[in-house]
Steps between C-alpha positions, in 0.01 A plus 500: 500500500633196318845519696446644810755418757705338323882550488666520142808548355563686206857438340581779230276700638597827320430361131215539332358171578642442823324890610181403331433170678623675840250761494206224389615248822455839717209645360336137617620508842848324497844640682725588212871441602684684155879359393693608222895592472435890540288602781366875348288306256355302720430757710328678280269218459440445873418882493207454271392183678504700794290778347235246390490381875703211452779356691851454348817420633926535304769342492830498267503090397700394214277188390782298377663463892360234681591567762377891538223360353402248792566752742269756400224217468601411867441838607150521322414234644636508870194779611287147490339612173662236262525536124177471317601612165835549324532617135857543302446777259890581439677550220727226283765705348413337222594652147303528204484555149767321372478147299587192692806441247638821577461489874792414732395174684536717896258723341217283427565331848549775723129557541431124516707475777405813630136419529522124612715701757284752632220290486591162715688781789174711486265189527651264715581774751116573539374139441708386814272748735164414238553145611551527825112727489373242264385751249657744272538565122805568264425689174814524252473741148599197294365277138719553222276292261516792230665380206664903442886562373766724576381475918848335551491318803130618643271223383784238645452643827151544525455141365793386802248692719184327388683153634601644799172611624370121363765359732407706785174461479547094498719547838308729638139454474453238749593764767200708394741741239431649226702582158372685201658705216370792317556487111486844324618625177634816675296815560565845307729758638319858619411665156481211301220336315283241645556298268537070418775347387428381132337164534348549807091490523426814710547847359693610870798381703408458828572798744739494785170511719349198296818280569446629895116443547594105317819488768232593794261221376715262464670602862150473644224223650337518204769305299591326818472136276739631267859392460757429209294716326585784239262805484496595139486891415617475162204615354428185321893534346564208638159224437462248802 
């Protein structure tokens, strides 16, 4: 198995993504350790972990404390295992669908600020155990080079992301860690229709389980010479 006995951390791991990706790190050997705001969601994705013969541990975690945040990484880590692997899939609060001349300028911030956030607590707090190992990779949903309108402040954030995880990488590559993001063009909800975006060169969105199995890669050995790197699943909607 590609990530067996390994330690990851899953923040927002009771969305879509953040469920998907948990399930692919367990079903290649890692220890899942679930956080999320509400703890029944993310207990009913431990359950199914668990099912599969998986391991996957809970805990409430509001992404945007540092704080709470460092502490649960300290408590990960303190068994001796460390912190191999640490992905932020939570949400931005971000809202969409309105024109940038109509939005209110807290609006198009909020989920800059929310995401910069979330993702410097979530990825310092593991990279200061990943250094002391040597090892470890940090995988952020990020890219915002879309040109689409009407996502209000989403492609600002995932952009602010993209230079975070460039910055990161720069500081901490030299003690052995990793930092890639995922870019995706978002996946249908249950019912919907597989289908691209308009403009895009595939006929299909990627799956849920298509942005996992790329998060597992990319968390693995077999990318281990990969850093301030975006994995493209757009499908070809955005050209590289």
């Amino acid at each position: 198995m590609l990530l067996a006995d390994r330690t990851a951390i899953v923040h927002g791991g009771s969305g879509a993504v953040g469920a998907a990706v948990a399930r692919g790190f367990a079903r290649e050997g890692a220890v899942v350790h679930l956080t999320g705001r509400t703890v029944p969601p993310l207990e009913d994705v431990a359950r199914r972990i668990r099912d599969d013969g998986g391991t996957a541990h809970v805990a409430a975690l509001d992404a945007t404390d540092r704080d709470a945040v460092e502490h649960h990484a300290d408590t990960v880590a303190a068994p001796g295992r460390g912190i191999d692997i640490c992905f932020n899939a939570t949400s931005n609060d971000d809202l969409q669908g309105i024109p940038l001349l109509d939005m209110a300028v807290a609006d198009v911030l909020r989920p800059v600020t929310k995401a910069v956030t979330t993702t410097l607590t979530t990825a310092t707090a593991a990279a200061r155990h990943m250094v002391q190992g040597g090892n470890g990779v940090i995988l952020v949903m990020g890219g915002g080079r879309e040109a689409i309108p009407s996502l209000g402040g989403s492609h600002i954030a995932w952009s602010a992301l993209a230079g975070v995880c460039r910055q990161l990488a720069s500081e901490l590559g030299p003690h052995g860690v990793r930092v890639v993001w995922l870019l995706s063009p978002g996946s249908p909800a249950p019912g919907e229709e597989n289908r691209a975006a308009e403009g895009a060169l595939l006929t299909t969105r990627p799956h849920y389980d298509d942005i996992a199995n790329a998060a597992v890669f990319a968390a693995s050995d077999w990318a281990r010479t990969m850093t301030a790197s975006e994995l493209n699943l757009t499908g070809g909607l955005v050209v590289d």
